[in-house]
C-alpha positions as CSV (number, residue, x, y, z in Angstrom):
1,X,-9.9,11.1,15.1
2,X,-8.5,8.4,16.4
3,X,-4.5,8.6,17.3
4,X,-1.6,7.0,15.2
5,X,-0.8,4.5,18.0
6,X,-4.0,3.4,18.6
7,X,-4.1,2.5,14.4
8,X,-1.4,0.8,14.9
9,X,-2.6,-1.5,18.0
10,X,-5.3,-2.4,15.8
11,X,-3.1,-3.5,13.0
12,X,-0.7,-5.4,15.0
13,X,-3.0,-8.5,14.9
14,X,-2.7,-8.8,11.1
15,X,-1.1,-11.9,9.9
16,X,1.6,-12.1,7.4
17,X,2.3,-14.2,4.5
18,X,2.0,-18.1,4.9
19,X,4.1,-19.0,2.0
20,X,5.6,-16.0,0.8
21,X,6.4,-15.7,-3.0
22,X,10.0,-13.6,-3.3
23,X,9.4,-12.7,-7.2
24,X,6.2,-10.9,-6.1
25,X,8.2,-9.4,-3.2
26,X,5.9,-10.2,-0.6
27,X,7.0,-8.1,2.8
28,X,4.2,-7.7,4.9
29,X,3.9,-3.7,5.6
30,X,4.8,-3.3,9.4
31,X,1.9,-1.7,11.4
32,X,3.6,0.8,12.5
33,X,4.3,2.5,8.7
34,X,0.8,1.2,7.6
35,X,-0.7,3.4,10.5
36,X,1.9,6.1,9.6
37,X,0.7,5.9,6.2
38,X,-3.1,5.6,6.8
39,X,-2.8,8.8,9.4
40,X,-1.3,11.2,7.8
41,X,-4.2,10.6,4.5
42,X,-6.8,11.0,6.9
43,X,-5.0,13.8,8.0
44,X,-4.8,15.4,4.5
45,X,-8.9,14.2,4.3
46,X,-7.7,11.4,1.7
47,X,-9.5,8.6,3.4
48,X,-12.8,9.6,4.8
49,X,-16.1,9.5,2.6
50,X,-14.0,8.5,-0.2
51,X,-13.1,5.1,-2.2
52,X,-9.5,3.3,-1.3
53,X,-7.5,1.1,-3.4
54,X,-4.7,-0.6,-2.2
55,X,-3.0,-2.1,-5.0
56,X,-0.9,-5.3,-4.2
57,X,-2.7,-5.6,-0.9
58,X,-0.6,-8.7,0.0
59,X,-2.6,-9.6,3.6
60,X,-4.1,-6.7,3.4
61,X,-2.7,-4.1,6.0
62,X,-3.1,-0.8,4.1
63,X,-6.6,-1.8,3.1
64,X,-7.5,-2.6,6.8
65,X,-6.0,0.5,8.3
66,X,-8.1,2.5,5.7
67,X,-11.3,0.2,6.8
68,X,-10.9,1.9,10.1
69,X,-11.0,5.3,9.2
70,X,-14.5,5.5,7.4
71,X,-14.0,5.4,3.7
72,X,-17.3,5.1,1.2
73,X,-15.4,1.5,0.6
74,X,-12.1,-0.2,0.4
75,X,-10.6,-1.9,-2.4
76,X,-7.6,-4.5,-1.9
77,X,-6.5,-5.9,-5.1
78,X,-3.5,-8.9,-5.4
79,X,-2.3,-11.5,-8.1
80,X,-2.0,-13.9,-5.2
81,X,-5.1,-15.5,-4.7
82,X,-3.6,-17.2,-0.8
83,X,-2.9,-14.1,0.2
84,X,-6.5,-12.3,-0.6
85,X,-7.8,-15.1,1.3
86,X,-5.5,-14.2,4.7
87,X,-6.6,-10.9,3.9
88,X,-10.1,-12.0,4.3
89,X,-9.5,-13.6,7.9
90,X,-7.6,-10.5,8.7
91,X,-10.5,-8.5,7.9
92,X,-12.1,-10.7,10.7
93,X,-9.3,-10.5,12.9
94,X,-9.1,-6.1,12.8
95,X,-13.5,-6.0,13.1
96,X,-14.0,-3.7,10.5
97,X,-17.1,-3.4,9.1
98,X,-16.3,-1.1,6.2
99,X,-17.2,-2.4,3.0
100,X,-13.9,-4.2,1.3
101,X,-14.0,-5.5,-2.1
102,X,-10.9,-8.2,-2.3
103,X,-9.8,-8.4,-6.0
104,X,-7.5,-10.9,-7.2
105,X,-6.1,-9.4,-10.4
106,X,-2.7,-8.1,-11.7
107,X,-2.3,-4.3,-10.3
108,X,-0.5,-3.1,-13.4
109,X,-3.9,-3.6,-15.0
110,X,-6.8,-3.7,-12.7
111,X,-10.2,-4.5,-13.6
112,X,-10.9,-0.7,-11.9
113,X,-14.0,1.9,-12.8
114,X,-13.9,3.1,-9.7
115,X,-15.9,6.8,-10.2
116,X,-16.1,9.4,-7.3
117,X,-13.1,10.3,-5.1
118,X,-10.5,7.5,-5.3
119,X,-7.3,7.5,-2.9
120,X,-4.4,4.9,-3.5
121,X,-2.4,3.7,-0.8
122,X,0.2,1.5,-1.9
123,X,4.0,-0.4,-0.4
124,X,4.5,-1.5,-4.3
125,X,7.3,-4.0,-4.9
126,X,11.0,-1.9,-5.2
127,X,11.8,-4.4,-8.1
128,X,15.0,-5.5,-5.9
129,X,14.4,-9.2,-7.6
130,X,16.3,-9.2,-11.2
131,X,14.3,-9.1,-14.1
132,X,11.3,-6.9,-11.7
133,X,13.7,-3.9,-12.1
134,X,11.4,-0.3,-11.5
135,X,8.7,-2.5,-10.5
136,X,7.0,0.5,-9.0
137,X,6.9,2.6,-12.2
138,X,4.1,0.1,-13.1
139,X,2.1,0.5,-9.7
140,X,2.1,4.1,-9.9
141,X,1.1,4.2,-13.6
142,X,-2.1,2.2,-12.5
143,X,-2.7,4.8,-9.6
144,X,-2.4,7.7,-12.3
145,X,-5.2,5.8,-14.3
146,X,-7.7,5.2,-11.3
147,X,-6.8,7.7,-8.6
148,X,-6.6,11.4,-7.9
149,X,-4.5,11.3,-5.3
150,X,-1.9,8.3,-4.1
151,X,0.2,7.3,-1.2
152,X,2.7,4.9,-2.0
153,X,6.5,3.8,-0.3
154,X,9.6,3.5,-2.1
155,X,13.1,2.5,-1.9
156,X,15.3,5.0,0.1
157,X,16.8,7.6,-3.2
158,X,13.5,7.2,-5.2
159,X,12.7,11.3,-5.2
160,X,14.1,11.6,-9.0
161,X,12.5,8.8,-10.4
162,X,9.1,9.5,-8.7
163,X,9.1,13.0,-9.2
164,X,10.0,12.6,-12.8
165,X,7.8,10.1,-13.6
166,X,4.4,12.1,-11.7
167,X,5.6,15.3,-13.6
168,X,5.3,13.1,-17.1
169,X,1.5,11.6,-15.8
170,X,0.5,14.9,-14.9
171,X,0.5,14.8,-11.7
172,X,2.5,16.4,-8.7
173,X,4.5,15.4,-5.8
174,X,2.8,17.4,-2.7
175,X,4.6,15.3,0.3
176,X,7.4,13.7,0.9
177,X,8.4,11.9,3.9
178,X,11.1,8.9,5.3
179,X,10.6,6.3,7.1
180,X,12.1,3.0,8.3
181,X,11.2,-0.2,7.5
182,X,11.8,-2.7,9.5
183,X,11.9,-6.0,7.1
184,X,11.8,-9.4,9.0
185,X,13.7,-12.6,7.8
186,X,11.6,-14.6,5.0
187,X,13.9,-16.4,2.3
188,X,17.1,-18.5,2.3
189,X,18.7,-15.5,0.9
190,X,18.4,-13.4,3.6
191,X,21.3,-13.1,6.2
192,X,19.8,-11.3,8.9
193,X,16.8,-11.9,11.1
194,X,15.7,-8.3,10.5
195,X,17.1,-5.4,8.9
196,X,16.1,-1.8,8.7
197,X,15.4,-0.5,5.7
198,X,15.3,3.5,4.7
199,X,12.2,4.1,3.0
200,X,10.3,7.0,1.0
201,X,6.5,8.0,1.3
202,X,5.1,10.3,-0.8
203,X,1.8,11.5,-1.6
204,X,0.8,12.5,-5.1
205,X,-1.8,14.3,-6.4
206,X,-3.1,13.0,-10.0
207,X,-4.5,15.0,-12.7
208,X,-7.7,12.9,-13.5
């Protein structure tokens, strides 16, 4: 298996957004956490021989790192229709060959029959922008629908709220990890040129 670092050196070529939209939320996942992320579900034999979703696949960084890892086939799925299309010449840029699927459609109701082993991997919007409040709640309702087992990043404090919520679906919260995320300046509104932000992973396991 190939190491985290290298992952992550394959990543680090992806573009970001051109024209990124802040009601959507659009913060490119930093390769090093999309590699963290990728790893440690191949690790947990989440990845291989099975299908991947990543649901709001913004350029597609989760998606790709999943490509690279030998899946059945990828699926990155985004309401942004410019952004599926930098996803596309990332695809190009990384050299995957896996097979990836880029569906424009809303995540909160995908277009999804997916059958066989599904994995989700997933940086779902925090719902920091007002009137997107618990934004996530509908991203991980959708993996609950069309996965048996997700991976998805959260604000820092979000352990209630997802553990809560996966007890109600069924499911159960088997790992729970921090991490940083390291958000780059993007909108007028931002003071900073980067800030660190304290993030949550966890992987859930889904009773389909």
């Amino acid at each position: 298996m190939p190491t985290k670092s290298a992952l992550e050196t394959q990543l680090a070529v992806v573009a970001g957004f051109d024209a990124p939209r802040a009601e959507l939320e659009q913060y490119p996942t930093p390769p090093d956490l999309a590699a963290h992320v990728v790893h440690v579900a191949d690790l947990n034999g989440d990845i291989e021989n099975r299908t991947v979703v990543d649901l709001g696949t913004g350029t597609g960084m989760l998606a790709l790192g999943a490509a690279l890892r030998g899946p059945d086939r990828v699926v990155g799925l985004d309401i942004d229709r410019d952004a599926l299309e930098t996803a596309a010449e990332n695809r190009v840029r990384v050299g995957t060959t896996t097979d990836i699927d880029w569906v424009r459609a809303d995540a909160t109701r995908p277009p999804l029959r997916t059958g066989g082993p599904t994995t989700v991997l997933m940086n779902p919007p925090f719902g920091a922008q007002r009137g997107h409040e618990h934004a996530d709640r509908a991203f991980l309702s959708t993996a609950a629908e069309v996965a048996d087992v997700s991976y998805s990043i959260h604000n820092a404090g979000s352990r209630e709220f997802v553990e809560a919520f996966t007890e109600d679906e069924g499911g159960e919260v088997t790992h729970a990890f921090r991490a940083t995320f390291t958000l780059d300046r993007q909108f007028d509104f931002h003071d900073a040129e980067s800030k660190d932000i304290e993030t949550e992973l966890y992987r859930i396991e889904w009773d389909t």
